[in-house]
C-alpha positions in Angstrom: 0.0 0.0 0.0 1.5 3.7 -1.0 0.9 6.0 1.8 -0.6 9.1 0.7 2.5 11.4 1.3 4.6 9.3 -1.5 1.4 9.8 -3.7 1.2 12.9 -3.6 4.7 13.7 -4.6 4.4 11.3 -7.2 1.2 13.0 -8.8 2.9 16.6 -8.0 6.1 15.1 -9.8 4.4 14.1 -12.9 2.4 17.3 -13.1 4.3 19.6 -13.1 7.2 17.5 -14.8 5.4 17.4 -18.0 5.0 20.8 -18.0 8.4 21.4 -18.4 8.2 19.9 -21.7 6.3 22.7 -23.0 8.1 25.4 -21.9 10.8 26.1 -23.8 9.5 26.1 -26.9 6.7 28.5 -26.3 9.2 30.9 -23.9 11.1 31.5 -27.8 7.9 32.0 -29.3 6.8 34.5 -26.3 10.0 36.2 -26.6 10.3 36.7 -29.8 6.9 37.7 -30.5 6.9 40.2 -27.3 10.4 41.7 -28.0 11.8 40.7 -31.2 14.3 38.3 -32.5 17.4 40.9 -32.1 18.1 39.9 -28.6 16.4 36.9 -28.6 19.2 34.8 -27.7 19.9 36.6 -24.5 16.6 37.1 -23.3 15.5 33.2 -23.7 18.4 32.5 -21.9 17.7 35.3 -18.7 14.8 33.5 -18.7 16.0 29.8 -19.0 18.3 30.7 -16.3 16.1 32.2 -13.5 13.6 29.2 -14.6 16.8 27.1 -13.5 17.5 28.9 -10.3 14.1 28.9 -8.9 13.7 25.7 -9.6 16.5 24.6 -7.6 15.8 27.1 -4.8 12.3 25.7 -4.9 13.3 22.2 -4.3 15.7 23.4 -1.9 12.7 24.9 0.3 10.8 21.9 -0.1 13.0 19.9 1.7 13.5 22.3 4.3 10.0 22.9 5.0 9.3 19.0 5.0 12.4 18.7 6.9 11.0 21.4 9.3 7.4 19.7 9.7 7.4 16.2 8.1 5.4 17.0 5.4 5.1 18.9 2.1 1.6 20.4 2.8 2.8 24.0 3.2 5.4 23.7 0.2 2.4 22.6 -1.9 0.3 25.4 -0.7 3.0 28.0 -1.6 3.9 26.1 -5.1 -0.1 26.1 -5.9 -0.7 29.4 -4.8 1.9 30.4 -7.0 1.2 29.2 -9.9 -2.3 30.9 -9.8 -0.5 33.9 -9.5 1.3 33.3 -12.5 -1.7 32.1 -14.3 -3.4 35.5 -13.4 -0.4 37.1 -14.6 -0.5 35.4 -17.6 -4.0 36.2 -18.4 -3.2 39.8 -18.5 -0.7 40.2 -20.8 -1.5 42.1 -23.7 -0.4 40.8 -27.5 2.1 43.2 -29.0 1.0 45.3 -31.8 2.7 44.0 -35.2 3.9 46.8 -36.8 4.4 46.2 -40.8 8.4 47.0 -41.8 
């Protein structure tokens, strides 16, 4: 029998892994489409970095907070709260105006 803490991780784990599939593909298409292609090199890869950094800091305070309170309730709370942040962020950006060159 899997206890429901292992579940959990495993479901949060799949999730949001296959997310990551996805992302960058459509960060270049953002970028480019929000700024140009003249810097869009550097730009994908600010943003491919702090993705990077995050992530690790993320998992970082996971552990910490499970190591804290024997469980990954509040670092789930914090990671789903989050990403509704995001989302609502997400909704509100405006498409860039094409202008014809």
């Amino acid at each position: 029998m899997v206890d429901q803490s292992t579940l959990s991780v495993a479901v949060f784990a799949l999730v949001f892994g296959a997310t990551f599939m996805v992302t960058a593909p459509l960060t270049a298409i953002f970028v480019s489409q929000s700024f140009g292609t003249r810097h869009l090199g550097a730009l994908t890869g600010l943003i491919t970095m702090v993705h990077h950094v995050a992530g690790g800091l993320g998992a970082y305070l996971g552990a910490a907070v499970f190591d804290g309170t024997g469980s990954y309730d509040i670092a789930f709370a914090v990671m789903f709260g989050s990403s509704v942040v995001a989302l609502l962020l997400t909704a509100t950006l405006r498409k860039p105006k094409v202008s014809a060159v």
